[in-house]
C-alpha positions in Angstrom: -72.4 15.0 2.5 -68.9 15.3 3.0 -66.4 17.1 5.6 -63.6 18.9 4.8 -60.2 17.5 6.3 -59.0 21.4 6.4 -61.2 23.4 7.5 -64.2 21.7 8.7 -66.7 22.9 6.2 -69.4 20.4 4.7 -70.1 19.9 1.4 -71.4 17.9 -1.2 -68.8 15.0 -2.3 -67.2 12.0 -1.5 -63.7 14.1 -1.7 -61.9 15.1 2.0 -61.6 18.6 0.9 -63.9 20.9 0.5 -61.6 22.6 -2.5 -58.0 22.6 -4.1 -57.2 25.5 -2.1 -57.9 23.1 1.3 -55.7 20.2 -0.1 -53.0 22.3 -1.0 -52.5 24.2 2.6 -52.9 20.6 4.0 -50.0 19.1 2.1 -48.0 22.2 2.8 -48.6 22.0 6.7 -47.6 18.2 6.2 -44.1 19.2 4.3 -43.5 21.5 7.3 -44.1 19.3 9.9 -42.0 16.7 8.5 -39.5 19.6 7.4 -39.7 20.7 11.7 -39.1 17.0 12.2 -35.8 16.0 10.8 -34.7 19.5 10.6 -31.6 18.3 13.6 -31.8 14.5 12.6 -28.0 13.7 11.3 -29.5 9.9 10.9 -30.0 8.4 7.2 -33.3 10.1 7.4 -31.8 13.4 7.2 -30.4 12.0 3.8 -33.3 10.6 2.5 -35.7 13.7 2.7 -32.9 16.3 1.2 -34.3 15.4 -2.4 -38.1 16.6 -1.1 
């Protein structure tokens, strides 16, 4: 019985989502936060994640 990462739910699986729909609001949270993250950064990192 598995937990899902997103929102908590159990299930049945060996996966960390309880569905697509769970895995793809996860990633997209991820992309903002890192988005929020270098959003002022003038560093090389601000160069590096333009192409994301």
């Amino acid at each position: 019985m598995g937990k899902c990462h997103r929102c908590g739910k159990s299930f049945n699986g060996d996966e960390k989502f309880c569905h697509d729909k769970c895995r793809d609001e996860h990633i997209l949270d991820i992309e903002k936060r890192i988005e929020e993250a270098v959003k002022n950064d003038s560093s090389h990192t601000r160069k590096i994640s333009r192409g994301f």
